[in-house]
C-alpha positions as CSV (number, residue, x, y, z in Angstrom):
1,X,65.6,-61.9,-46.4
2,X,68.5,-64.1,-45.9
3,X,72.3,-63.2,-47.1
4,X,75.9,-63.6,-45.9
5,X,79.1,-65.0,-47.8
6,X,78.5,-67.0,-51.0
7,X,74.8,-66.7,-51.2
8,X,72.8,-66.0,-53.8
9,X,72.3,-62.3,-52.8
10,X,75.9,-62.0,-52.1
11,X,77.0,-63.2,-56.0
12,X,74.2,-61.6,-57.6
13,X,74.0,-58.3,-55.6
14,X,70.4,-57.4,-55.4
15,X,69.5,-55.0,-52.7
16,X,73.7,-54.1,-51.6
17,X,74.1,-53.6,-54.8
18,X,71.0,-51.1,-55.8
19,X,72.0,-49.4,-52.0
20,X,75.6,-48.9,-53.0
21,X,74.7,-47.8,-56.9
22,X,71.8,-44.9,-54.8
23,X,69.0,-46.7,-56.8
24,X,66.9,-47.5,-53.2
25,X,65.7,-44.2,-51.8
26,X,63.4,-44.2,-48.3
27,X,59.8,-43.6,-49.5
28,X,57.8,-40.9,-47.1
29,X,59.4,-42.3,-43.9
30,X,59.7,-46.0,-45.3
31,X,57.2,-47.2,-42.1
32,X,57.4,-50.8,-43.6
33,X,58.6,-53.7,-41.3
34,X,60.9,-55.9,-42.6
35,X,62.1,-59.0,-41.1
36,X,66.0,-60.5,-41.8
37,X,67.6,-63.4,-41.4
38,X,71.4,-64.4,-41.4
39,X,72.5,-67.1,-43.8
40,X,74.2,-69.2,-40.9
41,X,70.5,-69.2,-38.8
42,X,68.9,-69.9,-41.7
43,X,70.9,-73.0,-42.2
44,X,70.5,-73.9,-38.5
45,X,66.7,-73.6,-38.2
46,X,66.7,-76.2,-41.5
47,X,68.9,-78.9,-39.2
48,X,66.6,-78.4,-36.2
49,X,63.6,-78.6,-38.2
50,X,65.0,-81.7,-40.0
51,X,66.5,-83.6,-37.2
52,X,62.6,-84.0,-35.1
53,X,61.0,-80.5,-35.7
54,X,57.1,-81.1,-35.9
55,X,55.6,-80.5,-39.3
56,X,54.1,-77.1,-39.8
57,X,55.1,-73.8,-40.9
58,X,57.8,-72.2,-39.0
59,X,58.7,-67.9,-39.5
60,X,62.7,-68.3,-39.7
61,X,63.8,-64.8,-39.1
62,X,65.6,-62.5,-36.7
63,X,64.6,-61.1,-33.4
64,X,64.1,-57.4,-34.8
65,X,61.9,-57.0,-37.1
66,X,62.6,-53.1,-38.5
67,X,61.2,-50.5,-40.4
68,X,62.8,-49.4,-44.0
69,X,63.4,-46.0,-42.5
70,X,65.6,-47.9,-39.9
71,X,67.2,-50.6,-41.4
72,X,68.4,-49.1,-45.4
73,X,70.3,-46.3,-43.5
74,X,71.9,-49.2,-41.7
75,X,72.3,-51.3,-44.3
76,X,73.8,-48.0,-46.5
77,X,76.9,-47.2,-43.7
78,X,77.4,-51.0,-43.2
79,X,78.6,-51.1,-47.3
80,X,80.1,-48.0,-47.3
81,X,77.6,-46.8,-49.2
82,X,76.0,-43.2,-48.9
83,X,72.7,-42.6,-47.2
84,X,69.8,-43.5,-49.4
85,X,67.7,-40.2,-50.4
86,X,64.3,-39.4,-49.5
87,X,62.1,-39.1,-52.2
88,X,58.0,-38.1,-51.9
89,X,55.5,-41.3,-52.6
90,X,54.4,-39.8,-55.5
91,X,57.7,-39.6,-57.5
92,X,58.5,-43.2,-55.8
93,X,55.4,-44.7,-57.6
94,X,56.4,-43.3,-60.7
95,X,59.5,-44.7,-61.2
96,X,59.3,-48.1,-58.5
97,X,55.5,-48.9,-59.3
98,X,53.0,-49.4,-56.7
99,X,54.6,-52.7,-55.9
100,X,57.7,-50.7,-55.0
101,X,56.4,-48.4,-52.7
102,X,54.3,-51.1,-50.9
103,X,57.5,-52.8,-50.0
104,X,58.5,-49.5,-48.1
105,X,55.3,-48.8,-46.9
106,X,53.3,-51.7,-46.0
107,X,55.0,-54.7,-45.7
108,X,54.9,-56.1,-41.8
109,X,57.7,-57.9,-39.5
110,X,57.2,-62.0,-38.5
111,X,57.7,-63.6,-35.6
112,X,60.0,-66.1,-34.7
113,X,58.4,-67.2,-31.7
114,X,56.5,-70.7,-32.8
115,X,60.2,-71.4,-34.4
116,X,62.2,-70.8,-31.3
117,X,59.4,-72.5,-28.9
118,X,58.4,-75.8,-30.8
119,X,62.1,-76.4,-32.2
120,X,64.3,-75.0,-29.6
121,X,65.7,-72.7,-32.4
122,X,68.5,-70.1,-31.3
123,X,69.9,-67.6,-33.7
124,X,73.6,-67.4,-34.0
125,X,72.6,-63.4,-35.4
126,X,69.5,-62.2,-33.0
127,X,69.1,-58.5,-34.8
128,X,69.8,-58.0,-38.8
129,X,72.1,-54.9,-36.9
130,X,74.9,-57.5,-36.5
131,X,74.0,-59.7,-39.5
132,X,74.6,-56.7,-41.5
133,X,77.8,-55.8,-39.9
134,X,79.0,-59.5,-40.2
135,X,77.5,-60.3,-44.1
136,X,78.6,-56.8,-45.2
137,X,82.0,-56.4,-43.4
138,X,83.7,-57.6,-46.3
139,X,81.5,-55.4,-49.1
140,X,82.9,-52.3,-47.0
141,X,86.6,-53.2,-47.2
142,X,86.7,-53.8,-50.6
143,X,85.0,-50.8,-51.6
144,X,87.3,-49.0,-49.1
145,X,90.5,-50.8,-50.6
């Protein structure tokens, strides 16, 4: 997932937003790995890749992959946003779907490693911890103004 400042997920809201309205509780321990990706990196790896990268498919995302039980929590107190709930798999698959609980559940991390290696990649943000602090920073003060 990429986000920051004027980006889609920024103007449209998407996860922040469902985080800050309490609709995104942690399913059963939320053990899925998610893997994030600043705006600004994301922008970088596309100029490396463009100016001589080899062709291929590249994983353009953060040091750190995390699990949901880690990262929403995060995510939650870097808006300003109350902790998300905890709410039984059973009662998540009612009212999020199967698809919905698989994204807490199952979904796995990538690496970055053939990125950094073949196209001398650096990230600007190594761990979503302090692309959330920086893409959110300004979500929290409004909401605290």
């Amino acid at each position: 997932m990429s986000g920051g400042p004027g980006t889609y997920y920024d103007r449209h809201g998407t996860t922040a937003a469902d985080v800050i309205a309490a609709r995104v509780p942690l399913v059963e321990g939320a053990p899925g790995m998610y893997s994030y990706l600043h705006v600004e990196d994301a922008a970088a790896a596309a100029v490396v890749a463009l100016e001589g990268g080899a062709p291929g498919i590249y994983n353009i995302v953060d040091d750190d992959p995390a699990p949901v039980s880690e990262w929403l929590p995060a995510m939650a107190d870097a808006i300003g946003a109350k902790p998300p709930r905890h709410v039984p798999r059973w009662l998540a698959q009612i009212v999020a779907g199967e698809v919905g609980v698989v994204l807490m559940t199952d979904v796995r991390g990538a690496s970055n490693a053939k990125a950094k290696r073949e196209l001398g990649w650096t990230l600007r943000h190594p761990s979503w911890r302090e692309g959330f602090r920086t893409a959110y920073s300004t979500t929290a003060e409004a909401r605290a103004a």
